[in-house]
N, C-alpha and C positions, 0 to 999 in steps of 0.2 A: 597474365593468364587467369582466365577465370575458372571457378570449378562447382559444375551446377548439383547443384546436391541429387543423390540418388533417393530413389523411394522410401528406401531404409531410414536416410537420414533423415527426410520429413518423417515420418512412422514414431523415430524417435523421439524426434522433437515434439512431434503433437504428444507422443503418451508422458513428456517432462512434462509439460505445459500443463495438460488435465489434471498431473501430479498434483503441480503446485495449487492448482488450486482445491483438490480435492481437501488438501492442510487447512485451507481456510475458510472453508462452507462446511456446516454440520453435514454429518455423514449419509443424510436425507436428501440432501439438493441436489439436483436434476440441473440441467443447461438452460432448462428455462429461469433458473433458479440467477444463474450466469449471467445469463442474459441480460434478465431485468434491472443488475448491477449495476453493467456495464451499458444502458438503457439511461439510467438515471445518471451516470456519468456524462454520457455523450449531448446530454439534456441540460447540464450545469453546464458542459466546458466547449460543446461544437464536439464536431467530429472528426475535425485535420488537427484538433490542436496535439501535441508530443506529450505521451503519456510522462514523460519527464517532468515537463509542465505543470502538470495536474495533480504530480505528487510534490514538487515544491509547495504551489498555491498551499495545497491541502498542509502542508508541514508548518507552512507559515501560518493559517488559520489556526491551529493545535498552538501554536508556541505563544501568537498572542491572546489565546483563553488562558493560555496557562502564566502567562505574565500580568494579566490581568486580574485573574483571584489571589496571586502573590501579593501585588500591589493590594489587596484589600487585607492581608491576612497579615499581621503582624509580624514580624521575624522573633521566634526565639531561639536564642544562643546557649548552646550547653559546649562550657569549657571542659576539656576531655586533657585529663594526665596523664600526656604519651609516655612521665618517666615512673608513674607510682605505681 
């Protein structure tokens, strides 16, 4: 059985959706604003590729910049007295 969403339910969904990103664009930004984002996205990765995809890639990218100024930065160890 399938069940096709009513008008409501799309209504709803689009005003989460604007939500979420309204959180993460200064409170100036416009859809073109959106856009352009998601412009430069589709510009790096295609446009069938699964936003799933994109945010691994991108997560793997972060982790080894972030492995790699480790590897340059010395490790210091501060031994901590869990009983004193």
């Amino acid at each position: 059985m399938v069940i096709v969403p009513t008008t409501l339910d799309r209504l709803t969904h689009m005003i989460q959706v604007l939500q979420q990103l309204q959180r993460l664009f200064p409170v100036s930004a416009t859809l073109s604003d959106v856009a352009d984002v998601l412009a430069c996205i589709e510009a790096c990765y295609g446009s069938e590729v699964l936003l799933e995809a994109v945010i691994q890639h991108l997560v793997g990218e972060h982790l080894a910049v972030q492995y790699a100024q480790r590897a340059t930065v010395p490790a210091v160890w501060h031994l901590v007295d869990l009983y004193g």
